[in-house]
C-alpha atoms as a printed R data frame, in Angstrom:
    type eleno elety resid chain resno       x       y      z
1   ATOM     1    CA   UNK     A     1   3.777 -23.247 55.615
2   ATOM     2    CA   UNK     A     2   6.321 -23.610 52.404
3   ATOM     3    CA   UNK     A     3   7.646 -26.930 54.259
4   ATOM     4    CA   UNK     A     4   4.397 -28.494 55.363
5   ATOM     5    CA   UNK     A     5   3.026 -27.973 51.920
6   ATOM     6    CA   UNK     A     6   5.984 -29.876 50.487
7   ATOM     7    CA   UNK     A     7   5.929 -32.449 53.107
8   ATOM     8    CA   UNK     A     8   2.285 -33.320 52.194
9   ATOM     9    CA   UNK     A     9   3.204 -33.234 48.615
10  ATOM    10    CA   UNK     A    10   5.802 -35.881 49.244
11  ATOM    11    CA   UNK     A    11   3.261 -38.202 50.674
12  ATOM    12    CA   UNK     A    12   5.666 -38.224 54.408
13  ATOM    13    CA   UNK     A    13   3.043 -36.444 56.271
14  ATOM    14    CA   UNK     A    14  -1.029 -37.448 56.138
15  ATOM    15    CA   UNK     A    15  -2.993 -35.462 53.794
16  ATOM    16    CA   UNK     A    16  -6.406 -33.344 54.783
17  ATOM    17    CA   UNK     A    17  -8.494 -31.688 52.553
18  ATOM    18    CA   UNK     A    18 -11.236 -28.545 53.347
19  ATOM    19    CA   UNK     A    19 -15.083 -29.995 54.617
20  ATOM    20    CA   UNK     A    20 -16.271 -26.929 54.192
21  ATOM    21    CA   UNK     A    21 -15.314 -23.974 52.009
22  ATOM    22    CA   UNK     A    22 -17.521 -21.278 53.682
23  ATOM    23    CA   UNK     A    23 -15.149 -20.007 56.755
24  ATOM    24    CA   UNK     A    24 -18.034 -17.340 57.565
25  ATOM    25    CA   UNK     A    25 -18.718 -19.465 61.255
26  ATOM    26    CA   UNK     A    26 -15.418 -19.022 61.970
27  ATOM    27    CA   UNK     A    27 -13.971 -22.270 62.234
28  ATOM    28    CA   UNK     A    28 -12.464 -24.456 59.463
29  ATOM    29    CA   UNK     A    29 -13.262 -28.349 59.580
30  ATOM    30    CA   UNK     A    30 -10.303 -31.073 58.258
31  ATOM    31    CA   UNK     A    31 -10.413 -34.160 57.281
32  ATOM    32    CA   UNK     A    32  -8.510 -37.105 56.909
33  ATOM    33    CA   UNK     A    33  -7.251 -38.662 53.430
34  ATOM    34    CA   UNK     A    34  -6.402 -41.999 53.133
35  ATOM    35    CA   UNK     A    35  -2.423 -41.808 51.656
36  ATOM    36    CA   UNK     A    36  -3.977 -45.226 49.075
37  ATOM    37    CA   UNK     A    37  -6.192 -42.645 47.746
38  ATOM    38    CA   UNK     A    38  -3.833 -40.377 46.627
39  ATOM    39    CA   UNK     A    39  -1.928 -40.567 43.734
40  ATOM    40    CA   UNK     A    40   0.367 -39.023 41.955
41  ATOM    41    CA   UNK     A    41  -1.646 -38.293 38.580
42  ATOM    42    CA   UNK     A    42  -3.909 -36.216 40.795
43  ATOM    43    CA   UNK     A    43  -0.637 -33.422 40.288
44  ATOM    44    CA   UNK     A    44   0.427 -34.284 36.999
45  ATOM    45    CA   UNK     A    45  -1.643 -34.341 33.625
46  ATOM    46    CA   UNK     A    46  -1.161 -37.361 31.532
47  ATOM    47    CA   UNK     A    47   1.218 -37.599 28.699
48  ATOM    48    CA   UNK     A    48  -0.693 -37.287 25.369
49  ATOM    49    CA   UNK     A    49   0.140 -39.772 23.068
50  ATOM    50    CA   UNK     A    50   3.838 -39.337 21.202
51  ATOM    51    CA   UNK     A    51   3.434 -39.341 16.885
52  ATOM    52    CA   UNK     A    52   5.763 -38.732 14.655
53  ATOM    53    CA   UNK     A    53   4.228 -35.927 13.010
54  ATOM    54    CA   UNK     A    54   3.103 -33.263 15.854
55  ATOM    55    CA   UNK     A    55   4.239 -29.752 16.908
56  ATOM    56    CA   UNK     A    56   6.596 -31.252 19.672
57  ATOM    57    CA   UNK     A    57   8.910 -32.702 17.041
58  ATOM    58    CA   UNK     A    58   8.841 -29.533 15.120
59  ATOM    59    CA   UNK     A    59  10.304 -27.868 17.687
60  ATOM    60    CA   UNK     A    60  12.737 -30.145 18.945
61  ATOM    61    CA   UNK     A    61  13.920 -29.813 15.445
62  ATOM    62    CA   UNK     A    62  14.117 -26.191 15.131
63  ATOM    63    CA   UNK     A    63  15.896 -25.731 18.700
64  ATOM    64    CA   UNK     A    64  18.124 -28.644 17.624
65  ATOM    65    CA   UNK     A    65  18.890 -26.505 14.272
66  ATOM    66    CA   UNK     A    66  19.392 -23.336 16.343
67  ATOM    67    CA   UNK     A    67  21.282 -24.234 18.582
68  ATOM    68    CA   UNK     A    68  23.553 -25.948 16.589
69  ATOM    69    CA   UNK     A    69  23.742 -23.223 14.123
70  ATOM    70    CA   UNK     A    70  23.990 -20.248 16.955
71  ATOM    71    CA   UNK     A    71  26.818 -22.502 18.568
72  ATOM    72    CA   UNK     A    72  28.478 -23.071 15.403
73  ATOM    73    CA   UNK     A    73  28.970 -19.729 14.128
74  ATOM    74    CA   UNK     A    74  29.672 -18.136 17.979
75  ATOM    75    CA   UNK     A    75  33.146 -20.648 18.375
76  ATOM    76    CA   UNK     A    76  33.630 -20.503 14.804
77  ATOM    77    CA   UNK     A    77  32.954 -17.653 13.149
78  ATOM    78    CA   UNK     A    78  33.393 -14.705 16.331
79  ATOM    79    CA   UNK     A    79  36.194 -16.816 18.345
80  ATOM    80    CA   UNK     A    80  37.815 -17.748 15.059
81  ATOM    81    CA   UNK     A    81  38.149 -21.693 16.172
82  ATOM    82    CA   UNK     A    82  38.883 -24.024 13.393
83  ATOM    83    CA   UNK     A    83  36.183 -25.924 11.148
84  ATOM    84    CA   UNK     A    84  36.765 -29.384 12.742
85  ATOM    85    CA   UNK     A    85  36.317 -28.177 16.155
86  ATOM    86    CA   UNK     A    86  33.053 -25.584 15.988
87  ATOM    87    CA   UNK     A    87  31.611 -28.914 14.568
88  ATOM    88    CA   UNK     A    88  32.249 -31.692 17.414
89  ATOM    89    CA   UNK     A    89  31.735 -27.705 19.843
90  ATOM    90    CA   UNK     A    90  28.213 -27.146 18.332
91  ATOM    91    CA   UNK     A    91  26.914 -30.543 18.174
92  ATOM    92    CA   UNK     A    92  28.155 -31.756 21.151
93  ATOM    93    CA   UNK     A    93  26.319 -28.583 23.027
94  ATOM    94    CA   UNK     A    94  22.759 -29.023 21.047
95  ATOM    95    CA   UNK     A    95  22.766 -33.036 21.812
96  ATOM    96    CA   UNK     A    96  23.492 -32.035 25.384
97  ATOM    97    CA   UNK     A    97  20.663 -29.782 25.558
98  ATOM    98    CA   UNK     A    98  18.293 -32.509 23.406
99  ATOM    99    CA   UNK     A    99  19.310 -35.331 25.822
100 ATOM   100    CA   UNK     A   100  18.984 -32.915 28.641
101 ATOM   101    CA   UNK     A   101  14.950 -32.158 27.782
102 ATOM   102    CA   UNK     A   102  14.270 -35.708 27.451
103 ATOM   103    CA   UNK     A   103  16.187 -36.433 31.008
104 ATOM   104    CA   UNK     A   104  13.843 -33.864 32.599
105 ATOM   105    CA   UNK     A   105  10.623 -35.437 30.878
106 ATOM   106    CA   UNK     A   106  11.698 -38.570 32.576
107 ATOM   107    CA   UNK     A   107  12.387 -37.022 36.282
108 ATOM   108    CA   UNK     A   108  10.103 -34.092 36.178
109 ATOM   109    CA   UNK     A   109   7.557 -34.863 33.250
110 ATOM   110    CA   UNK     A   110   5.669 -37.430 31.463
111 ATOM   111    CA   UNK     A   111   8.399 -39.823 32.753
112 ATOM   112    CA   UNK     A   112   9.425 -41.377 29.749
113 ATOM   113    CA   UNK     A   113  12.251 -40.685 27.136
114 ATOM   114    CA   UNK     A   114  10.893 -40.001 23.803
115 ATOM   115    CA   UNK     A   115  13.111 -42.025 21.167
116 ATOM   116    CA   UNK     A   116  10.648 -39.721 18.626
117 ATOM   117    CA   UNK     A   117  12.156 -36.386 20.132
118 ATOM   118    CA   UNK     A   118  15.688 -37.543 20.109
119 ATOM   119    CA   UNK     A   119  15.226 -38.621 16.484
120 ATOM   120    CA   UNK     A   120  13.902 -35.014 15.476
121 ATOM   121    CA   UNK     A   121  17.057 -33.093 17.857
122 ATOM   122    CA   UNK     A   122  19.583 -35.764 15.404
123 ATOM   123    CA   UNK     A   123  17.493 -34.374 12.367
124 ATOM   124    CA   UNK     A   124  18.131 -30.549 13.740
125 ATOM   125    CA   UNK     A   125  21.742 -31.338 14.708
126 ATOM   126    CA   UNK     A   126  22.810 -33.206 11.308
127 ATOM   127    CA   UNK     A   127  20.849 -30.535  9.160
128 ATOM   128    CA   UNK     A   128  22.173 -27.494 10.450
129 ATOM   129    CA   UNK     A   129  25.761 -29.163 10.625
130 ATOM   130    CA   UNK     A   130  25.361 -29.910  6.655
131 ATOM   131    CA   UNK     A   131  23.948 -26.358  6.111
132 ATOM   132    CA   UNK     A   132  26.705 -24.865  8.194
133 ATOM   133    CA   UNK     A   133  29.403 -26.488  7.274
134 ATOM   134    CA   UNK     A   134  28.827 -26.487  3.464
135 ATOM   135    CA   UNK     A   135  28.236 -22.893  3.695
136 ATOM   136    CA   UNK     A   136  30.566 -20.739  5.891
């Protein structure tokens, strides 16, 4: 059932939808969907529109920070790495994880990279790097 419903959702096999909802005669009645009239914003909501000032930045900001600060003080501070190195170690890791989310959106998501969001991850990374840094 698992493979057929994937299969449909991939558009290889035709697609039916349910005539009737009632199933109290017994018998369930299928019919055939034109593959044209499907499409693929049927399964996905549209993206709303990307500002500068919204919640979404906010938090790529404050993961950014976290992340950066969490990974920062873990190699520096509790594995006792040098200064230099917990800073290329912790913002290496949070622009990973920024470029990572924005890499999904595109696959998996709205399907576009938001230049916005990777500007407010740089903003996380280069604050908590300045905070962190400047005060071991």
């Amino acid at each position: 059932m698992t493979f057929l419903f994937l299969i449909t959702m991939l558009g290889v096999a035709p697609h039916y939808e349910i005539a009737s909802p009632e199933l109290s005669s017994g018998s369930l009645e299928m019919r055939f969907i034109e593959p044209d009239s499907l499409t693929h914003t049927q399964f996905k909501e549209a993206s709303p529109q990307d500002n500068w000032i919204a919640l979404d930045k906010l938090h790529h900001f404050s993961y950014s920070f976290g992340i950066t600060g969490l990974s920062y003080h873990v190699y520096h501070c509790q594995l006792n790495n040098p200064n230099p190195g917990a800073r290329v170690f912790s913002i290496s890791i949070a622009s990973i994880a920024g470029i990572g989310k924005e890499l999904l959106d595109k696959y998996y998501g709205k399907s576009t990279i938001s230049y916005k969001d990777i500007t407010a991850d740089a903003l996380g990374i280069v604050t908590a790097t300045i905070i962190f840094t400047l005060y071991p």
